[in-house]
C-alpha positions, 0 to 999 in steps of 0.5 A, spaced: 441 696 922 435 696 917 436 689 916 435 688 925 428 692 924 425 688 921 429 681 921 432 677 928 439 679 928 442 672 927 438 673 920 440 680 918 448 678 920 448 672 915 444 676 909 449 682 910 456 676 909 455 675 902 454 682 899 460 685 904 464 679 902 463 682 894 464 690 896 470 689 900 473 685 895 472 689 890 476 694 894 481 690 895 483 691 888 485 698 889 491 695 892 497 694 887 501 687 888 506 690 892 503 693 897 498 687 897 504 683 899 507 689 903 500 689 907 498 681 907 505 681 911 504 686 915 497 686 918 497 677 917 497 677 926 491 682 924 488 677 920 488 670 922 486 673 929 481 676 926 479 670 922 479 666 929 474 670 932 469 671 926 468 663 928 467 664 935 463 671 934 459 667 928 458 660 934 456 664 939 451 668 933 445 666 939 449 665 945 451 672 947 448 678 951 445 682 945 444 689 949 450 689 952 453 688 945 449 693 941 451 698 948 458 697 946 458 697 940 454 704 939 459 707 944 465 705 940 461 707 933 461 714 937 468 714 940 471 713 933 466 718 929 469 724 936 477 722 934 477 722 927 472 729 927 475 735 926 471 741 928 471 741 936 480 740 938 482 735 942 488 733 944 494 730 941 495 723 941 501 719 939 501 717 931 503 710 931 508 708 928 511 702 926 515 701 932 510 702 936 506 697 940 500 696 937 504 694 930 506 688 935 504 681 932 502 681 940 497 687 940 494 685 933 492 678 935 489 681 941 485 687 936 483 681 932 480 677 936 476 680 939 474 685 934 472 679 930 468 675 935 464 682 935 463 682 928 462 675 927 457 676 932 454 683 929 456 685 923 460 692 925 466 692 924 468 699 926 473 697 931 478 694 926 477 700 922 478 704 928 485 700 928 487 700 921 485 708 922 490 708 927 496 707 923 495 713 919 495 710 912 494 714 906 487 714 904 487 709 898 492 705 903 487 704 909 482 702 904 485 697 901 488 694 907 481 695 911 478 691 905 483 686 905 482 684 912 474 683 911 475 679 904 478 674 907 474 674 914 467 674 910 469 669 905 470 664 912 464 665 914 461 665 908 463 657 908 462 657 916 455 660 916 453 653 911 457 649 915 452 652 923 446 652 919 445 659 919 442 660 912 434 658 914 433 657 907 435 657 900 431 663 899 436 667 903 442 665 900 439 667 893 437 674 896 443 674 899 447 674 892 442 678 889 445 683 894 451 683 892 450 685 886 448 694 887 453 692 893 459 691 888 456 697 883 456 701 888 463 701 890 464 703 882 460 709 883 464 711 890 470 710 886 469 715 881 467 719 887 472 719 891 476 723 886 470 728 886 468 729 892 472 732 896 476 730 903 472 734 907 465 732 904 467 724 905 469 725 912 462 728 914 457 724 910 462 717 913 462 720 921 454 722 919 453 716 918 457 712 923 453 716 928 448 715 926 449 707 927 452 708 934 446 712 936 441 706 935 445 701 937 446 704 944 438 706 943 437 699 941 441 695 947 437 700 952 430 698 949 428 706 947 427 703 940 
């Protein structure tokens, strides 16, 4: 969202590919191979959906309506950050479960495409966090998953940007590798802080900052800022 600022969208996505694919692949380094193979099994509906819809999203990069999406996007950010915040009750929900149906290839498919093309097109990608969050997976499990899923979408577009001609010059590609390198140092130092950090503190800084984010992208997509 700095980035958006200062640089037009369709830029500021495709600089952002390259460090998220470095962040999230060293997330999924967490997982052990088992649960690698558990999970990649699992959520592989999930996944190629999603790479699916990354193309689509990264096509259409130019082509979709980007103040109905920010909108959007802005009020699924808050819808999260409201279910998953602990201060004012809400009612309870259903956990789900495997035997529910948002664990059907069927419903992932429908998750994964559409969040993908969103992502694709936007870079957010809160509602696929939002559906792995879902399934109450332990922490580190979630984490790892989630990273799972975004190392293999990011790694498509890494190649699926070149091939649209999203990169302008080489001077973005270079700067875009450049920035993965604090990216990826600065998972190092979030891993050794979350054995630190307590749950509770996590949970405000990244519900702070994920309000924050559909703040303005609602206040973008209305034209206030």
């Amino acid at each position: 969202m700095v980035l958006a600022a200062t640089l037009d969208p369709a830029t500021a996505v495709t600089f952002m590919i390259i460090p998220m694919f470095a962040v999230n692949l060293a997330l999924v380094g967490d997982l052990t191979r088992e649960e690698l193979r558990t999970c990649g099994t699992r959520f592989a509906p999930l996944l190629v959906a999603a790479l699916v819809g990354t193309l689509l999203g990264m096509a259409l990069l130019d082509r979709l309506p980007e103040a109905p999406l920010r909108i959007l996007l802005g009020f699924v950010s808050l819808g999260f950050v409201v279910t998953n915040q602990h201060a004012v009750p809400l009612p309870s929900l259903p956990v789900v479960s495997e035997r529910d149906f948002a664990d059907t290839p069927l419903v992932m498919a429908v998750v994964g495409v559409v969040s993908g093309v969103l992502f694709g097109a936007t870079n957010v990608g809160v509602q696929l966090v939002a559906f792995v969050r879902s399934f109450n997976l332990s922490h580190g499990l979630f984490v790892g998953v989630v990273a799972l899923v975004f190392v293999g979408i990011n790694g498509l577009r890494v190649g699926a940007a070149e091939a649209l001609g999203l990169y302008p010059d080489p001077g973005l590609v270079l700067a875009s590798v450049a920035a993965a390198v604090p990216a990826a140092a600065g998972v190092a130092v979030g891993k050794r802080l979350r054995k630190r950090v307590s749950e509770r503190l996590r949970r405000g800084v990244v519900l702070g900052l994920l309000t924050v984010i559909g703040v303005r992208l609602i206040l973008g997509g209305t034209g206030v800022i």
